[in-house]
N, C-alpha and C positions, 0 to 999 in steps of 0.2 A: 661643016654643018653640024656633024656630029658634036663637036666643041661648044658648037654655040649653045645647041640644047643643053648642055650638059650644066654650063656657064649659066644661062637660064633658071636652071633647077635651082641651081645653086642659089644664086639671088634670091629665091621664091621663098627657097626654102627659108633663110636670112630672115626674108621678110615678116614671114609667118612667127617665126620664133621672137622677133625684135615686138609685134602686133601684140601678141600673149604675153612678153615678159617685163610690159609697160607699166600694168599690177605691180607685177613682180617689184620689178623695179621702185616702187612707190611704198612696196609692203616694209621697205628695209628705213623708211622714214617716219618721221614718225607728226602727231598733228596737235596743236595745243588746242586745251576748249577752255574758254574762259567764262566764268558767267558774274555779270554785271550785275549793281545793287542787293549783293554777297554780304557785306556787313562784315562781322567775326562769325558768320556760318563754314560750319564743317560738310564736307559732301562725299555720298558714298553711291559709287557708280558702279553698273551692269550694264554687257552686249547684251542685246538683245536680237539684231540682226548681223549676219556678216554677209560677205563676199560669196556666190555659189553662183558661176558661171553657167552651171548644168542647170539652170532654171530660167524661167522665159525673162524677169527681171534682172536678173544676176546676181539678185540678195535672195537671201532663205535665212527661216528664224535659229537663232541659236538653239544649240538642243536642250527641252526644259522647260524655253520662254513659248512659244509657240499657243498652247493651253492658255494663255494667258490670257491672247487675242479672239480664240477658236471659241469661247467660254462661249455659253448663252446669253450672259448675263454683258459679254461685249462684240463684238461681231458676229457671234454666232453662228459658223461655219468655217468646215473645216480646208476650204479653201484659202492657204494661206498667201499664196501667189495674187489673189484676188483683194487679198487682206496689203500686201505691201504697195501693191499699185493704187488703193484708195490711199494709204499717207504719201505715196507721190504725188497721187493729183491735191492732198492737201498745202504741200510744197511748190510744185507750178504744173496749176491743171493744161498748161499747153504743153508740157512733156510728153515725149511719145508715148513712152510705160503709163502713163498715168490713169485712170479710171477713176471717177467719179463712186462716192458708196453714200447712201442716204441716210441721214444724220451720224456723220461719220465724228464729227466731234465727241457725242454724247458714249458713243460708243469707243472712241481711242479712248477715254479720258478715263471710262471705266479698266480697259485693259492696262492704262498706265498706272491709274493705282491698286492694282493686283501685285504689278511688280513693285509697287513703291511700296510697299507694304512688306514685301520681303526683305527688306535692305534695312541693315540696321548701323547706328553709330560705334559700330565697333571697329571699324576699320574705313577711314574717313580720309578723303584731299582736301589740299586747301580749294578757293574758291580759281585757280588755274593751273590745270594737269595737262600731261599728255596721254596720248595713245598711239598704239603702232600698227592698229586695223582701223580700215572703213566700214562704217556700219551705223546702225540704230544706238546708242548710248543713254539709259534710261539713269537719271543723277533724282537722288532725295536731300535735301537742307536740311542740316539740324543746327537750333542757335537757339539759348537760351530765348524764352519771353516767345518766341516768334513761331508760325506753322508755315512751312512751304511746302506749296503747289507741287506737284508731280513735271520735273520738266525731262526735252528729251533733246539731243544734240544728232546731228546728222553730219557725219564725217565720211566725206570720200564720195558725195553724191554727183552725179550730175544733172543738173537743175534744166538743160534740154531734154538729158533722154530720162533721166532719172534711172538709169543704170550708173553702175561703179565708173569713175571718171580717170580713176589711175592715180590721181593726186591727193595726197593726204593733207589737205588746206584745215589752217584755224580757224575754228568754229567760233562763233559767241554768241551767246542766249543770256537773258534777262531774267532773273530772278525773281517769282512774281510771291510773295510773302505778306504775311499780315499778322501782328504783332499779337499775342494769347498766352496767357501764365494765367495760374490759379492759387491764391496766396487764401490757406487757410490760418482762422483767427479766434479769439474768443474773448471775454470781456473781464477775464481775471488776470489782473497784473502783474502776481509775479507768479502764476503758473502752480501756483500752491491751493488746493481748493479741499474742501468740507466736506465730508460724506451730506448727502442731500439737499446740496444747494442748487441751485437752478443757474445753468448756465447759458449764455446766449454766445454763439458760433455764426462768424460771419465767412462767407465763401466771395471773396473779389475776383475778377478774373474781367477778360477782353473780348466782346462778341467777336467771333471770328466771321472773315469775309467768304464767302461760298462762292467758287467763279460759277458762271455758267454751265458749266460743263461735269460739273459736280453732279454724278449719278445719287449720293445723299447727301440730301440736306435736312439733315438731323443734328440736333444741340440738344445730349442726356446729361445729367448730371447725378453722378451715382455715386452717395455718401454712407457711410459705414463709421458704426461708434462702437467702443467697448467698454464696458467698466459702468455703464450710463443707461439711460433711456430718455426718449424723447418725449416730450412736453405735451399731450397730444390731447385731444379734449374729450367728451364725455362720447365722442362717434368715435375714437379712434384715430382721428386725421390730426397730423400734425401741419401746425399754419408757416409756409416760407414766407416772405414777403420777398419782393423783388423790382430793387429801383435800378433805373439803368439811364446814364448820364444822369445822375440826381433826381428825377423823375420816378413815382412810381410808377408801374407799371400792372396794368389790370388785364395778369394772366391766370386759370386756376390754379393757384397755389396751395391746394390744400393736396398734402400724400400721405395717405396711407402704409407708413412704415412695415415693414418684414416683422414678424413674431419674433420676440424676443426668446433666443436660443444660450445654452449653456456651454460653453469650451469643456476640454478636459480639465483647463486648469482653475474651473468655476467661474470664470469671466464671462459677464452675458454680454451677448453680441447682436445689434439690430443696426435695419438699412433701410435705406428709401431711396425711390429712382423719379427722378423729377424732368419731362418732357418739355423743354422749351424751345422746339422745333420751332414755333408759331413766330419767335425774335428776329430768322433769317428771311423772314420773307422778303425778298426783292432789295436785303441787304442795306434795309432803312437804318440799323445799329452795326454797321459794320463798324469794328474797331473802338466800339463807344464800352467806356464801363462797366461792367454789371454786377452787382452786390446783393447775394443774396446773405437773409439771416431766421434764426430759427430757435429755441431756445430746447435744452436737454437738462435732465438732471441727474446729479452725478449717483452712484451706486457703488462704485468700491473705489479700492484706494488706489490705481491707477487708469486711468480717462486714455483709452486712444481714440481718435477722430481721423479717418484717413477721408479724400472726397479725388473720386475723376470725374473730368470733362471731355464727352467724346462725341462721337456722332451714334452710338450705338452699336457697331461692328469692330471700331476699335475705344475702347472706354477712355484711356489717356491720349487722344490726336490732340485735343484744345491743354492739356495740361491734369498736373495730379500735385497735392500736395498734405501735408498731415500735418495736426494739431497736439501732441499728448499736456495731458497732464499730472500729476503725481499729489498725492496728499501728505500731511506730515504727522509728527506723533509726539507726544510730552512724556517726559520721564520724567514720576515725582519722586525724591528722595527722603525721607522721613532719619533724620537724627538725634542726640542728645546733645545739651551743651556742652558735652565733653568733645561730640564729635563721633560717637558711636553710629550705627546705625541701626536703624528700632524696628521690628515686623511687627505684625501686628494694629500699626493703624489704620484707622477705616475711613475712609472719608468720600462724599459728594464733589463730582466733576459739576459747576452749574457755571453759564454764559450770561452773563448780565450785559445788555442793553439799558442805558440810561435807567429807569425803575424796574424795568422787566425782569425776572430770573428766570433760567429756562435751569432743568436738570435732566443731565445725560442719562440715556437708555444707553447700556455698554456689552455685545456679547462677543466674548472671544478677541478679549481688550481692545475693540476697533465698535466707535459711535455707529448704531443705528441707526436713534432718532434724537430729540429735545422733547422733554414734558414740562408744563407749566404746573407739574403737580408731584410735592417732593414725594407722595408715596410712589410716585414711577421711577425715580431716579434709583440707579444701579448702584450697590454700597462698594467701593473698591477698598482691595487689604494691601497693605504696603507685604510682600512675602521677602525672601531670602535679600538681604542687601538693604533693605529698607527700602525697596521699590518699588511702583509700580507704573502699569506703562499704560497708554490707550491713545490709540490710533486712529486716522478720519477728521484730525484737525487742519485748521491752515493757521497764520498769521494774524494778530488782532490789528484793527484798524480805529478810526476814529470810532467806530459806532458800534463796537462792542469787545469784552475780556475775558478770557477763562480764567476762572479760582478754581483750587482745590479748597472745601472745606469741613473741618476736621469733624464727626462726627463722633469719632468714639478715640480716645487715646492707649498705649499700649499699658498692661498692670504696669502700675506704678508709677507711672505719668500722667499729668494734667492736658486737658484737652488745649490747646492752642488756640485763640477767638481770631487772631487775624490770619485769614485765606492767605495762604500761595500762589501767588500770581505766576504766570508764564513766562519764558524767559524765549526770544528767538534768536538773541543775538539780533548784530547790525545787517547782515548775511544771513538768512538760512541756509542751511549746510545739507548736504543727502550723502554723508559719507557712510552711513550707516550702510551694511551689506543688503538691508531691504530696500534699499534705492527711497526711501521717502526721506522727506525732510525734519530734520531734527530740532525738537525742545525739548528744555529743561523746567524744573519748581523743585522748589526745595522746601521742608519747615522743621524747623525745632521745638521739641520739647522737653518742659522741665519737671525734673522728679516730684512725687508729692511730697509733701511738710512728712517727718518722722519723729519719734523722742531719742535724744541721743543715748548711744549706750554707754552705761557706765562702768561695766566691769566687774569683777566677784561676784557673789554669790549673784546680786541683781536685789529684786525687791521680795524676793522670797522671804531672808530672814527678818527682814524689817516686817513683813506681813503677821510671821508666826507671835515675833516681840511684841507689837501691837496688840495682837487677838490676848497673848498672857497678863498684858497690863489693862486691859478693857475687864477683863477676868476677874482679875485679883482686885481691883478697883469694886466691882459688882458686889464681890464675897464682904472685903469690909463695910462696904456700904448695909448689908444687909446685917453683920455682926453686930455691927453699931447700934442697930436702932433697937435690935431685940435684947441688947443692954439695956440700952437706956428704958423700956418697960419695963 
């Protein structure tokens, strides 16, 4: 009898440990998660829950993520036992663990993107991994052009009791994604632009689709210029316009720009934030175009234009992308027909448009402004080298050229009547160490008329000989006559 008990135990005991070590068992395997309609997306994954027996469900949160759920702002409370059995019962409310939690979507959806928000593209799977625990697995998408949803994988569940099931089975969830890039642009061709021209910057990009469950639904658009200002009317508001599927679109689009502020390095810098929450409602333009445009005008010699698209909490969720620009500069070279190089010439920068002349205001050899009146125009000196330089140009086009022309010539040279024209090459080039793009003008001049020199004494003794024969011609003349009386 004694045996038998003994035999007994033994088995029990067998049993109990074979019961517990079914996990175990299962922990040494491991589970693939794949997720569907993945594209060329990269994905970077977090536990969020594991395995914890000592608890009424038999998950408890990883340590960290917990805050996540507890937050106010998504379940709010610090019941997380109460918190894991409401995502059971959203998995199968006939599961024993399960409970019911009221607007439990609106609330996961918030808690999952807390964590989706933490996770970044630095360390990415493809679109099918493994893992060698059961639990909560919170995965974020990243892929060019496109914004993904917050999804979450549930490995090792059991869909009766919704406790841990022992088995590490493949998972697969559904990718749910909506295509979003922001391609900034502007309407000068080749990037080369005028101290005070007016520019117009167009912002493209993708309404994005807001699921349901989306705690914001916000679409900002927060653009930033440097080198510039914006175009803005006698209130101070600068006008976007904004068409979407070809369409315009009639939303306030008048903003009020930031005050225009100075850098260290003298570059002023202004921004505008443009609210077009009002586009996602009920997801009428999801995925459809949207173009907005705006115009700035430039102020120094290099233009940045940076622009995000976010919901307001994260500025780049829809996309970010920048626009620069750079100006160019002419180098005039003043020579002789020998080939020397001459200082001292002066000469007028003017733009001629068909009859129009305009003449450059120049300080700190970089354009100001254009005067239609030559007394404005800035006199530039050709200094060491024969050169002189001025900055804040671009490229001539059909519709108008820069001359140099020559005002004043160096001693001893004639002034030159036909201008120097600009030279950009087929290529503009920015090899220069100031990063702007490079021209050339060149003009020569020829010495004034001289009498040749002849050598010896010169016209000295010829001067003296003369004055003695004028003399002595005077004296007879006057001998003569007071003879002849």
């Amino acid at each position: 009898m004694k045996k038998m008990k003994k035999l007994l135990a033994i088995l029990m005991t067998m049993a109990m440990v074979m019961g517990l070590s079914i996990t175990g068992f299962a922990a040494g395997d491991t589970a693939t998660i794949t997720i569907n309609n993945a594209g060329n997306g990269k994905f970077a994954v977090v536990q969020v829950i594991e395995e914890d027996f000592t608890k009424d469900t038999g998950w408890d949160f990883v340590d960290g993520y917990a805050q996540y759920f507890t937050d106010e702002d998504a379940f709010n409370t610090e019941d997380t036992q109460a918190i894991i059995k409401g995502m059971i019962y959203a998995q199968n409310p006939d599961a024993s663990e399960a409970e019911e939690i009221e607007d439990f979507d609106t609330k996961y959806a918030a808690a999952l993107n807390e964590v989706y928000n933490t996770l970044n593209d630095t360390n990415t799977q493809e679109s099918s991994f493994t893992v060698d625990e059961a639990g909560v697995w919170v995965i974020r998408g990243f892929e060019k052009n496109y914004n993904y949803s917050p999804m979450a994988a549930y490995v090792g569940f059991s869909y009766e009791s919704g406790k841990p099931s022992g088995l590490l089975d493949a998972e697969e969830i559904n990718a749910k994604k909506a295509p979003t890039y922001v391609e900034k642009s502007n309407d000068d061709a080749d990037k080369i632009v005028e101290i005070n021209k007016p520019v117009t910057y167009t912002i493209k990009s993708t309404v994005p689709f807001v699921p349901e469950t989306e705690t914001n639904g916000k679409y900002v658009v927060k653009d930033t210029i440097t080198g510039a200002k914006y175009d803005v009317d006698e209130n101070g508001e600068l006008t976007v316009n904004v068409v979407i599927d070809g369409v315009d679109y009639n939303v306030p689009a008048k903003v009020t720009p930031s005050p225009i502020t100075e850098a260290d390095d003298g570059r002023t810098t202004q921004g505008f934030e443009l609210d077009l929450s009002t586009i996602l409602t009920n997801n009428v333009y999801a995925n459809k175009t949207i173009i907005l445009t705006y115009t700035a005008i430039v102020t120094d010699l290099k233009v940045g234009n940076d622009v995000k698209v976010g919901n307001g909490e994260n500025d780049s969720k829809f996309g970010t992308d920048s626009d620069p620009l750079t100006s160019g500069k002419v180098t005039l070279t003043k020579k002789n027909t020998e080939g020397d190089t001459l200082e001292g010439a002066v000469f007028n920068l003017v733009k001629k448009s068909g009859d129009d002349i305009l003449y450059a205001v120049v300080v700190d050899d970089t354009l100001v402004r254009w005067s239609d009146d030559v007394k404005d125009a800035t006199q530039l000196t050709t200094g060491v080298g024969g050169t002189l330089v001025v900055k804040g140009l671009e490229p001539e086009d059909d519709t108008f050229t820069y001359e140099f022309d020559e005002i004043q010539a160096p001693n001893g040279y004639s002034i030159n009547d036909t201008n120097a024209e600009v030279n950009w090459g087929e290529t503009p080039s920015d090899t220069d160490e100031d990063g702007l793009y490079d021209a050339t003008a060149e003009m020569t001049d020829t010495k004034l008329a001289s009498l040749p020199g002849t050598g010896g004494m010169g016209t000295t003794l010829f001067t003296i000989a003369g004055c003695v024969i004028m003399i002595s011609a005077a004296g007879l003349f006057f001998a003569t006559r007071k003879k002849a009386n």
